[in-house]
N, C-alpha and C positions, 0 to 999 in steps of 0.2 A: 736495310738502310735505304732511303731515298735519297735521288740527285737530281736534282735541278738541270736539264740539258738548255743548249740556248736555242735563242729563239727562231723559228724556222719559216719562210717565205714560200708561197707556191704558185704564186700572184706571176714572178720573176723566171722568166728562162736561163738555164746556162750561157752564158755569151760565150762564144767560140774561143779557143786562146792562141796567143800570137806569137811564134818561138822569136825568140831573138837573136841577134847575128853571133851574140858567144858562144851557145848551144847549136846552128850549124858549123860553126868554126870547130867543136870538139866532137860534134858525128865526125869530122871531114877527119881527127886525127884519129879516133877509134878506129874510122875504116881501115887509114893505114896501121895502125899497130894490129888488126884481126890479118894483114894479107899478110906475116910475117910465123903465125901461129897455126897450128896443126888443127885438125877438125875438132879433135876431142877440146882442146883450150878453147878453141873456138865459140863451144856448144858453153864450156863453162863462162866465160866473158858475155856470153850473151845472156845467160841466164843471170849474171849479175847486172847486166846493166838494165835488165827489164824489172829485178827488184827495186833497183834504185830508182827506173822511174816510177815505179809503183809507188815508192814512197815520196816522191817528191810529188806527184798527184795527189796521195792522201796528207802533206802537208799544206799545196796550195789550196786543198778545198776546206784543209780546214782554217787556214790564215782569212779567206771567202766569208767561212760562216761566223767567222770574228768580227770583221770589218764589218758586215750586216748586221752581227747586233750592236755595233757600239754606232752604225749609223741611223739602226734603229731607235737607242736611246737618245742620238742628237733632234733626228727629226719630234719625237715626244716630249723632248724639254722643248724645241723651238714653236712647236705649236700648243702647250700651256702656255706660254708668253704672249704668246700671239693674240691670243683666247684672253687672258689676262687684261692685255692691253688695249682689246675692244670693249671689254665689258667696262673698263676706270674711264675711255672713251665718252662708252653710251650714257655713264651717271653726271660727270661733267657736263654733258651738253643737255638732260635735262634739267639741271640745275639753273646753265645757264639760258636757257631757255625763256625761263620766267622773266628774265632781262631782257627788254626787248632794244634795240637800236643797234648802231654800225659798232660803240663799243664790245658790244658781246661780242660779235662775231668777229671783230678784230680777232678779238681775246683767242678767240675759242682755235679761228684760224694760227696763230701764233705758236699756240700750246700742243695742239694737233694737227698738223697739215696734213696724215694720210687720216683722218675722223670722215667717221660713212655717216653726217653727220648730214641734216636735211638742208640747215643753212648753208655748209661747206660743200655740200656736193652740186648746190646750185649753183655757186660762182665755180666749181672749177668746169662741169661739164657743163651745164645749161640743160639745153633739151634739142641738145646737136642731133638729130636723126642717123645723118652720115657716121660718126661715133658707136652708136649703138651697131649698126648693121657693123661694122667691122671689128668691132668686140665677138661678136654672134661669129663672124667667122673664123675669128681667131681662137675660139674654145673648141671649137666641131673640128678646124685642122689637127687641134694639140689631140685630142678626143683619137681622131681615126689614122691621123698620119703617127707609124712608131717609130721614135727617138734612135738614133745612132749610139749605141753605149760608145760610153769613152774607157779607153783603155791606160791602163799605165805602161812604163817601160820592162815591164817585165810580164805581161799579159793579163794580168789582171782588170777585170771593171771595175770602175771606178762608180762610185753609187754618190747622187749629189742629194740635196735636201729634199729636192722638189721628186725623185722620185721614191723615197722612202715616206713621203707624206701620205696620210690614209686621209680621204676627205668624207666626215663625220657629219653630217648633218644631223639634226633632229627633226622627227616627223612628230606629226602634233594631231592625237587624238583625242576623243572624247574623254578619255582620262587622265588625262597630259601631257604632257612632251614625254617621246619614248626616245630614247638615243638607241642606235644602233651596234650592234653586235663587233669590236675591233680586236678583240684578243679572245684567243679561248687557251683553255687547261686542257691537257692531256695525262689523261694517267693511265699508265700502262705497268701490266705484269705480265710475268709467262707462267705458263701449266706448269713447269716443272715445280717451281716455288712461289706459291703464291703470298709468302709473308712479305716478298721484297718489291718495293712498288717505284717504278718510275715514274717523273715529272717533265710537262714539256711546255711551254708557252708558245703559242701561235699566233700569229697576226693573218689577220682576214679582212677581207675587201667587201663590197655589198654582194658582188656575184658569186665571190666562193662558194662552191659546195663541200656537203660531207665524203664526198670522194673523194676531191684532195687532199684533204685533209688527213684521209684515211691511209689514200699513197705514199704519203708524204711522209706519216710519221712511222709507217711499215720499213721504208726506205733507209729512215733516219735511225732506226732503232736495228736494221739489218734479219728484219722477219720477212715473214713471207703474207702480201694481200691477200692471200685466200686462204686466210688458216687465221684469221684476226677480222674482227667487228667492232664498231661501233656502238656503248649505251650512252642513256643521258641518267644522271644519276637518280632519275624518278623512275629508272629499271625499262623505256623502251627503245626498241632499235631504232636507228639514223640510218635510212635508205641513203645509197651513193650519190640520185641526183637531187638529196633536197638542199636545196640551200640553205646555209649555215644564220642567217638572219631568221630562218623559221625555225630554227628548231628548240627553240626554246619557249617556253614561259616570260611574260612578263619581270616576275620578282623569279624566277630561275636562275642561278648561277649559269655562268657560262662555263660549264666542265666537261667534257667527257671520258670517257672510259674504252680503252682499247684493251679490250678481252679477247681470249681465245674462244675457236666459235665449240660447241659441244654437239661433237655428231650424235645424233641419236642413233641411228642406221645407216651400217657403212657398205654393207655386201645388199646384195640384190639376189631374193630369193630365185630357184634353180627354176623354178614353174614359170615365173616372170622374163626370164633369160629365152626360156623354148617358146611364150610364145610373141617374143617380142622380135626374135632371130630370123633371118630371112630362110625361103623354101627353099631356094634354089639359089644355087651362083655357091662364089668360094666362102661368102656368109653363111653359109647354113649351116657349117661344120661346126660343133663345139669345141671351143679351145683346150688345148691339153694341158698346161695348167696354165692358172690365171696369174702367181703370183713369181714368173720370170723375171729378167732384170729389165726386161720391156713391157710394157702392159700394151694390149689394143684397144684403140679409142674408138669413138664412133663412126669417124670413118673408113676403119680396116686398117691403119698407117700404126704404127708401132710408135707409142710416146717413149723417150728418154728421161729414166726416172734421176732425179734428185740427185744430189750426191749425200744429202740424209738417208734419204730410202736405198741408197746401193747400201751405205754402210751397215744400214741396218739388215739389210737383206745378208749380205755377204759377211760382216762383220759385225756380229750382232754381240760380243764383250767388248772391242773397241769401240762401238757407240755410247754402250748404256755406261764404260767407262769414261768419255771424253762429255758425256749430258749429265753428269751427274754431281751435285751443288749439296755445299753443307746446309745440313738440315737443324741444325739449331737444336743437337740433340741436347734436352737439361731435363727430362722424368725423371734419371734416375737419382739426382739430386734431392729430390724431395723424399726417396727410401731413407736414406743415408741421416738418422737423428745423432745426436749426442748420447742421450739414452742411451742406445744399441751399442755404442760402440764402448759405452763404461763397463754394461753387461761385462761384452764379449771379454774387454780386457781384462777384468775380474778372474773370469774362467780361466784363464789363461795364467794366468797369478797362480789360483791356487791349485791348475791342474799341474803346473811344474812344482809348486812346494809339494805335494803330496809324492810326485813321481821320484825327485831328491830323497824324502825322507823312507822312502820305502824303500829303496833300491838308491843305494849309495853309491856314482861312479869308481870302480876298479874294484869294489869288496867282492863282487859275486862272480869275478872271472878268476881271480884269485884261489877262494874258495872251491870253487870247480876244477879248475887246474889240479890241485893237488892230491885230488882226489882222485880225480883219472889217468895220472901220470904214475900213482902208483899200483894200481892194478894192468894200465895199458903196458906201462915198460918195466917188465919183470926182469931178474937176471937172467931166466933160460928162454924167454919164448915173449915176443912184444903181441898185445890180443891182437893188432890190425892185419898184423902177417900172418894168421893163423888159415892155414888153408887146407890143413889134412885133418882126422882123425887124430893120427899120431902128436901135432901139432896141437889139439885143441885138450888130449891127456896129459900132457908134459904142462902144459899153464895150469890145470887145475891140480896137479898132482904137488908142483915144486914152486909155481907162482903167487898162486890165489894162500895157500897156507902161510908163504913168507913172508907175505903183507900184513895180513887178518889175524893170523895165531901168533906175531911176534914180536912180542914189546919193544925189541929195537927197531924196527919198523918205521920208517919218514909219518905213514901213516898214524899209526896209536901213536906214535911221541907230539901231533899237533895236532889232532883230531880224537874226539871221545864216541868210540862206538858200539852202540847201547842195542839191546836186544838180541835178536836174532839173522845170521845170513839162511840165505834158503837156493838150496840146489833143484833143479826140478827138468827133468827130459819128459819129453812127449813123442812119442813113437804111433803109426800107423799099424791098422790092422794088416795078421799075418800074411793074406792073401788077398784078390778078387775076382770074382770070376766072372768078368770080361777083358780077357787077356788079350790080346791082337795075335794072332797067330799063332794060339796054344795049339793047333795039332800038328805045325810043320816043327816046333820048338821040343827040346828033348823035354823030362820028367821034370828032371830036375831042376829046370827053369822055371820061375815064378815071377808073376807081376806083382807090384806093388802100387801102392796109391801115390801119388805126387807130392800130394796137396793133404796138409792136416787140418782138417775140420772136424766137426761135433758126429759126424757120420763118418769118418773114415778113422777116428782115431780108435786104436786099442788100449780096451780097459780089463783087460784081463789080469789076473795077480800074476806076477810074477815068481815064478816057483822057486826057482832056481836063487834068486836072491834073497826069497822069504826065508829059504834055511838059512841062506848068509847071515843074515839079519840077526838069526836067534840068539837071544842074552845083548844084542847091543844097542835097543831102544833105554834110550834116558840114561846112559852109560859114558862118562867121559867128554860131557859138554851135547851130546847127541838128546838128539829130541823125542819124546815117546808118545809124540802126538803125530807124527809124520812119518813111514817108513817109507823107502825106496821103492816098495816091491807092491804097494795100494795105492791105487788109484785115485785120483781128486777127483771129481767133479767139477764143471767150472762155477759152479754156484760156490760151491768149500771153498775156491782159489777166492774168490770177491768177498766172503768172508772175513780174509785179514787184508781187505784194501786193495790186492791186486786187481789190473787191468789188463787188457788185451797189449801187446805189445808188437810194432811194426819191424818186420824184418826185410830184406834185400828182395824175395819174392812175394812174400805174402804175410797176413798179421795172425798171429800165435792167442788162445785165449789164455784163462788162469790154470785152466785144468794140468793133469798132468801126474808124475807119479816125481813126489817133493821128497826131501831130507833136509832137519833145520840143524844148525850148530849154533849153542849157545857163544856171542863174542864176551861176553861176562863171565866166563866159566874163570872157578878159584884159581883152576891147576891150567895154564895157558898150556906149557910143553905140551901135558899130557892131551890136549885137547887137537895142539900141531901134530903130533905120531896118531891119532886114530884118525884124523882126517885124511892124511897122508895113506895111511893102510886102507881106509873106507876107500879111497879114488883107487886103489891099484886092484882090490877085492872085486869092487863092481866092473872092472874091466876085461878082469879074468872071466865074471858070471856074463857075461855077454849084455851089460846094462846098456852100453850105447855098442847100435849097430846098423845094419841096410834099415833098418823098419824106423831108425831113428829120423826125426826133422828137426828138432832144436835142445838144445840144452840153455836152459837160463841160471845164470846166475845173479843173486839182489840182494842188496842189504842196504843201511841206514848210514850216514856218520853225522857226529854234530862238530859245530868247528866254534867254540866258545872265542875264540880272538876278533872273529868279524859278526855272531851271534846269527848263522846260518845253519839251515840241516841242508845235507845233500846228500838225495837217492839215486843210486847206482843198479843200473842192471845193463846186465852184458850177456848177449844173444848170439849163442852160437849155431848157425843156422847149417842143418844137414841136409843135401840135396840129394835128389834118389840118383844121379851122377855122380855120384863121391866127391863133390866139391864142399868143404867146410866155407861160410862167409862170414863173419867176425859184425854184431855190430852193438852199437855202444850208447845207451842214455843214460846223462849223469846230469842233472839239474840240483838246482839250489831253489827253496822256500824258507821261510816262515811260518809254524804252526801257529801262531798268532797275531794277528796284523798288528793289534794295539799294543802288543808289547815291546814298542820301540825308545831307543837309545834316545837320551837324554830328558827323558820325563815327558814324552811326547804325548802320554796316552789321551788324554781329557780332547789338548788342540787338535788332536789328529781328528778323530772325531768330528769335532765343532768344524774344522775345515770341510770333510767331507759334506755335513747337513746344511755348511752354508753354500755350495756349489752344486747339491739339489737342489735348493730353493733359487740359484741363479739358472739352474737348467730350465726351470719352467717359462721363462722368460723367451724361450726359445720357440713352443707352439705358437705364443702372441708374436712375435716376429712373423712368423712362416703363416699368418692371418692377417697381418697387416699387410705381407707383399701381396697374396692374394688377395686381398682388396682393390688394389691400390691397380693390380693385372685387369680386373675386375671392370675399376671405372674406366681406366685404357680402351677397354675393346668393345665401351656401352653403343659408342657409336658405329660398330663394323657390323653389321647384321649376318656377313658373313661367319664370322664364329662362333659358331653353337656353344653351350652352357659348361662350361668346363674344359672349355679350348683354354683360355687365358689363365686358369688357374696352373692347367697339366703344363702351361709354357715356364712359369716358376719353379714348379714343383721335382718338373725333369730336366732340369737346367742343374749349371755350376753351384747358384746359391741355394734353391729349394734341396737340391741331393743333399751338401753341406749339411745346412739348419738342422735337416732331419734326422743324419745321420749324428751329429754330437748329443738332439736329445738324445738318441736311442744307443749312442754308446756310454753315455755317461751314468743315465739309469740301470743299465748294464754292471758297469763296476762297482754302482752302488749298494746292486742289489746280492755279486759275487759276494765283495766286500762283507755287508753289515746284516744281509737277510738272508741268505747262504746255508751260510755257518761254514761254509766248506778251509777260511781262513782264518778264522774267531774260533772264541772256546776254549781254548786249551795253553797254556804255560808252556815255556821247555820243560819242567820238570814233569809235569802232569803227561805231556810227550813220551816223555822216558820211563817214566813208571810203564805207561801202555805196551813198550816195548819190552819191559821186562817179562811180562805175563808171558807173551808167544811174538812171534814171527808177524809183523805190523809192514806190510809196502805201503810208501811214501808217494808212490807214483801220480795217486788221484790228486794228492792235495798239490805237488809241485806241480802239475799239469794245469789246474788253477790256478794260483801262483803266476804261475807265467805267462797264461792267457791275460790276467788283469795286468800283467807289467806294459803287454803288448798292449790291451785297448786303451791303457793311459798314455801310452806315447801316440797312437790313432789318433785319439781326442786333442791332445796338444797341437798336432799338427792338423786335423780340421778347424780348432782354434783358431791357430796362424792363418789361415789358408783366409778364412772368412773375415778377422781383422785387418787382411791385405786387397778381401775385395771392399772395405771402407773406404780405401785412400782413392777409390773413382773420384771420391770430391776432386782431386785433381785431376786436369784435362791430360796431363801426360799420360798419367797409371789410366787414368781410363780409355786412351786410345791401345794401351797393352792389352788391356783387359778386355777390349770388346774387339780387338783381332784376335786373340788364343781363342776367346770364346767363340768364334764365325769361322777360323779355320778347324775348329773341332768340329761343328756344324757340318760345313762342307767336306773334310776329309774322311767323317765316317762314313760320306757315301762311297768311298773306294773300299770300304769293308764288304762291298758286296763278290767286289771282284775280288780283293785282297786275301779272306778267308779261304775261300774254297781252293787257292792257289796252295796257299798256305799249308792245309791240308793235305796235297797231293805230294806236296815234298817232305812234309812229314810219313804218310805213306811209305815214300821210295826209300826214305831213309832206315826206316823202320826193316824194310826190306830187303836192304843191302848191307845195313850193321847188324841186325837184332842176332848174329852167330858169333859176332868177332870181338863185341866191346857190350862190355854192360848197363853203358848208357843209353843204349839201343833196344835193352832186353822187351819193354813195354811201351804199349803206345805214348802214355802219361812221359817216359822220359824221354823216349825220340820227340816228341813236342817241343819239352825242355832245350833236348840238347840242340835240337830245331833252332829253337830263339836265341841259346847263346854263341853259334856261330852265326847268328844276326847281330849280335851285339861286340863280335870280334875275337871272340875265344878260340886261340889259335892251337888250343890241344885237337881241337876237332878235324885238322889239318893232317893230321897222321895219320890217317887211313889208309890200309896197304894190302897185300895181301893178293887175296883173286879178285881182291875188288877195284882193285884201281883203278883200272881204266872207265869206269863205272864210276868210281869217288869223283874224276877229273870231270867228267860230263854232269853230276853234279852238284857239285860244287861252283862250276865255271855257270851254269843254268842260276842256283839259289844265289847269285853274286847278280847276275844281270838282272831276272825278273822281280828282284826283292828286294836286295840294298839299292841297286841303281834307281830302279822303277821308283821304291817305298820314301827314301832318303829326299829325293831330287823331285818324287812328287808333296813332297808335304814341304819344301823349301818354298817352291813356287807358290804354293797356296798361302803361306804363311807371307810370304813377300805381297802375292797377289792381294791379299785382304789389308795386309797395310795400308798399301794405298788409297784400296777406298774409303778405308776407316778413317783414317787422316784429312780426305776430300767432306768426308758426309758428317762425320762429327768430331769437328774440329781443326781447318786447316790451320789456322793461329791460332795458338792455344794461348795466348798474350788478349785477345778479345774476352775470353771467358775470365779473365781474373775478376776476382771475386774485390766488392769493397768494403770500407767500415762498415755501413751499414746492413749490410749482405753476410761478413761474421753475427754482425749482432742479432739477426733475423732467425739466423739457423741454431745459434748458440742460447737462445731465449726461448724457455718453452712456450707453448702456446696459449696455456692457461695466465702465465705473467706478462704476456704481452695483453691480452684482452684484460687482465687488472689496472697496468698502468694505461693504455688507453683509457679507459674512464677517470684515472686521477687528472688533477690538473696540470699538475709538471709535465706528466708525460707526454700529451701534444707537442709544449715548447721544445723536448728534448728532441722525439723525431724533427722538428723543423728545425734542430742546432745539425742535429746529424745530417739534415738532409743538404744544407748550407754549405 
């Protein structure tokens, strides 16, 4: 925005000012009322009354620069008049001119008695000599002798016509009358912002130069003369001593321009310093450093820098915060089309109908509940409390039967469950031979392996149970494709669907040595009593023992009321410690996506393919910003080819963009090109499981993955239709502080991590014996972050370690909450600020108008149609009106 400052005189010196007797009358009582007050009131009394006259200074001078332009626009109308009233003079007289005798001149005398009129000025003066010489010296005294200003009653000068009058003559060349130079324009801006230009009107004398001029308006504007220059707007400099009458052209405007000056070279090379430096004397020493809060001048004397240059020296975020002016930030406005944002909310539309109709709020917790509730809370033994051997035989002996083999069951009375359960232990081989101190250790001690892997596990037949065994394959609900006492291979186990399973220490494959029971079996009782004897058989033959690591148990149910399957497997994990750990996954799917509730199949579909065809709309976005980065940085030579793109691309919106394509193509392709959730009916399901022993585990694992990346996609959705609303200056001053304090905070990840680490270390160190949240790095991390996040179980650590927990504990509270919290508070506070100063301190300036909805709201191809029609002209000039 430009302003017009008033108009300023350099011609005029300050006149001295004159207190008046009410102002020593009220020093005289300040004195007394200060000899009554202690030093400290003292000090403050005095520092108020030096504001107040500070401001009553910067009042009077500016009541001064008031008074001077309104007697500058007196003296300007009085001398048009004047001007005026010579020239209706000069035509008069020679009009009547051509009249010759005593009438004219009566006349002329009559109508004009001050006319510089050739007849009038011979009857008043004649050709008196005496007259003339004392005219001559009464201009040479006005000339050389200077005027007493007159003062008012309150100090002020008092400016009369005669001396705001600028005496204008014209000079008369071979070209014509040139009138001289009485005003000039000022236009001024600073480096920081050069969109904002200030205005200044000048009045000049014939001797003025471009020095004053130049003082004057430095003064006026509160810069500094030696950091600001003079152009003429034909682009060349105005030396200080040229006079202001030359420096122009003819038909040149009278303007100039107060620029900041552009140093080329501000240091002085080191060669030039040695040999410019004296030999000898206290000169010849090179200075230790140059850029102290003193610099040395040329003659050895130590200059006193700026109080710009202390601050900036010494406080170098309170300068660049107290210099720094909104920038008129509006680029990102032109990203932001209506287009994108119908896309976006499309996506949005049908990435929630799709997640609704697939996953029903409350049916899948339901479903899942009931199914774990009756195998976790048995009548003799709950699985989570299971921590012995003896423990984990009494569930499968008297729990696992009373559920699965018995029609009165919570379970079979509201669940239908089809095919086969499957039992399966995995045991390590007998021995190994690198024992740690096999020859201090007696015989009959033996190592074993920890850890069940593809190389540590035992595949040997089991002998001892294969006689068990004889005559009870395919007998009584019993399977005659799986015995207890034959090995799997884990290729066999992935055979019927299974997958690797994650226990408390470590993940289990398919392999193993299985037993299936038919849950379809005619005679249910009889299939309860041989399971029942099966679990007490295999306990007596030594089935689960030290060489044991897991026992799993899995099976299927369908739950026809909410049209869910849920697979169940429960892992009872053996430690070469004798410690049993209980653990448990029970998931809900759908063997076929499209076969959902209320006739959905066709729309479901058509939903999906029309929210790939809106995803593609997504690379053209993330092309257009990089474009648009692109024309941004044509002009910065500094950033090499792919700078401006990677600043999009690794930012809040480019991550976004890219991530929704690439999760959405994602579920599309789980979804509909897969097959891993198509294909198959419930009933086609169930037949499958009639055949043999089918886990459920791959496809619910899928299943749940796509439930997860449709709620992902929803909320990148949201996230990206919320960075739309920048068109507002509010949300966008939110938005481009989160985004500059994430900027800036990631750079404490430098320190912050490695820290981070060291007390995950410690902790790791001092729990990994006592709590099982501690056992692995992966969870001391965890449990790491959630006594950052305030989880006050972590608090009861006791033991040998306590005094160790208190050290720290009291350490991870000060270097990390206080430190982490209290630095990204300040950052976040910090970047407000400026956010608010640099783009956007009134956010009331950027509102937007009619025409400016219409602009953005109108695509570009129909504005370039109605422009060519003929209405459309008149209608922008109704809107423009």
């Amino acid at each position: 925005s430009s302003h017009v400052g008033p108009k300023a005189n350099s011609s005029a010196p300050a006149p001295a000012r004159r207190r008046p007797r009410m102002a020593e009358l009220a020093d005289e009582d300040i004195a007394l009322d200060l000899d009554g007050l202690d030093i400290t009131h003292c000090k403050e009394k005095i520092f108020q009354l030096q504001a107040e006259q500070e401001r009553q200074a910067e009042s009077v001078e500016r009541l001064q620069e008031k008074l001077k332009a309104l007697n500058y626009e007196i003296a300007a109308r009085r001398e048009e008049a004047d001007r005026q009233r010579r020239q209706a003079a000069l035509k008069t007289e020679e009009r009547l001119r051509e009249v010759q005798g005593p009438a004219a001149t009566a006349l002329l005398a009559r109508l004009w008695p001050g006319s510089s009129g050739t007849v009038a000025r011979k009857q008043e003066t004649g050709n008196d000599d005496a007259t003339l010489v004392r005219r001559f010296i009464e201009e040479q005294l006005a000339s050389e002798v200077p005027v007493r200003p007159v003062l008012n009653e309150n100090g002020i000068r008092k400016f009369t016509a005669r001396d705001l009058m600028v005496q204008t003559s014209q000079n008369t060349t071979a070209d014509g009358p040139v009138y001289p130079v009485d005003t000039v324009l000022i236009q001024h801006y600073r480096a920081s912002n050069k969109d904002s230009h200030y205005f200044l009107s000048y009045r000049v004398g014939k001797d003025t130069t471009a020095g004053q001029i130049r003082a004057d308006a430095c003064l006026y504007w509160g810069i500094s003369e030696v950091e600001y220059i003079l152009w003429t707007l034909s682009g060349a400099t105005v030396a200080d001593d040229l006079p202001i009458q030359s420096c122009f052209d003819k038909d040149e405007k009278s303007h100039l321009v107060l620029s900041p000056k552009v140093a080329t070279k501000t240091d002085v090379a080191e060669s030039v310093l040695d040999l410019i430096r004296a030999r000898v004397g206290p000169k010849s020493k090179k200075p230790r450093k140059p850029g102290a809060e003193t610099q040395q001048g040329t003659s050895g004397e130590p200059q006193q820098l700026t109080l710009a240059e202390q601050m900036y020296k010494e406080l170098p975020g309170v300068f660049e915060f107290m210099t720094q002016r909104d920038r008129r930030t509006e680029g990102h406005l032109k990203r932001i089309k209506p287009s994108a944002i119908c896309v976006y909310l499309w996506l949005l539309i049908l990435s929630m109908a799709s997640f609704v109709v697939i996953r029903r709020p409350g049916d899948p917790y339901y479903s899942r509940l009931g199914v774990y509730k009756a195998l976790g809370h048995t009548p003799v033994q709950d699985f989570k409390h299971i921590r012995t051997e003896q423990d984990a035989w009494e569930w499968l002996t008297e729990g696992v039967p009373s559920r699965l083999f018995n029609n009165a069951s919570d379970l079979r009375q509201s669940n239908y469950l089809p095919g086969w359960v499957r039992l399966r232990m995995q045991q390590v081989r007998p021995t190994r031979g690198d024992c740690p101190m096999s020859h201090a250790l007696p015989t009959e001690v033996q190592c074993q392996d920890v850890d069940y892997t593809a190389e540590t596990a035992g595949t040997e037949d089991l002998e001892a149970v294969r006689l068990l065994w004889v005559d009870r394959g395919g007998v009584a609900g019993r399977s005659n494709v799986t015995a207890p006492w034959r090995f799997l291979s884990d290729a066999e186990g992935r055979q019927s669907g299974m997958r690797s399973m994650s226990g408390v220490f470590q993940d289990f494959d398919a392999s193993g040595y299985a037993v299936d029971y038919n849950l379809q079996h005619d005679n249910l009782p009889e299939l309860y009593e041989a399971f029942v004897q099966d679990m007490r058989d295999l306990r007596a033959a030594g089935w689960v023992g030290t060489r044991t690591r897991a026992v799993h148990l899995s099976f299927t149910v369908y739950n026809g009321n909410y049209d869910y399957w849920v697979t169940s497997s429960y892992l009872l994990e053996m430690h070469a410690a004798g410690l049993v750990s209980p653990t448990s996954d029970v998931d809900i799917w759908r063997p076929a996506i499209d076969e959902l509730p209320f006739s959905l199949e066709e729309p479901h579909m058509a939903l999906d393919i029309t929210r790939l065809v809106l995803l593609f709309f997504v690379p053209y976005q993330i092309w257009h910003e990089c474009r648009i980065e692109r024309k941004q940085a044509e002009g910065d030579r500094r950033k090499r080819w792919g700078e401006a793109e990677a600043r999009y691309l690794f930012g809040l919106l480019g991550l976004s963009d890219m991530s929704i394509f690439g999760v959405g193509f994602a579920i599309f392709a789980v979804r509909w090109i897969d097959g891993s959730l198509i294909g198959f009916s419930a009933v086609d399901r169930a037949k499958e499981h009639w055949l043999g022993y089918q886990d459920e585990s791959r496809p619910a694992f899928y299943y749940r993955q796509n439930i997860v990346l449709e709620a992902f996609l929803i909320m990148l959705v949201f996230f990206r239709l919320s960075c739309f609303l920048r068109i507002n200056r509010h949300v966008f001053l939110i938005y481009q502080t989160f985004n500059r304090s994430l900027q800036r905070y990631s750079r404490f990840l430098i320190v912050f991590l490695p820290v981070l680490a060291g007390f995950v270390i410690i902790a790791h160190s001092l729990f990994r014996t006592h709590h099982l949240e501690y056992r692995t790095w992966w969870s001391s991390a965890t449990s790491t972050m959630m006594i950052m996040l305030g989880d006050t179980s972590a608090l009861t650590h006791g033991g040998l370690t306590r005094p160790y927990t208190v050290i720290y504990m009291v350490s991870l509270y000060v270097c990390l909450v206080l430190f982490l919290l209290n630095s990204w508070i300040a950052v976040l506070v910090h970047e407000y600020q400026k956010t608010r100063i640099a783009h956007g301190f009134r956010p009331e300036e950027y509102a937007w108008s009619r025409k400016d909805y219409k602009d953005w709201l109108t695509p570009g191809w129909m504005k370039r149609l109605c422009a060519k029609l003929p209405f459309g002209k008149q209608e922008e000039e109704d809107i423009d009106d």
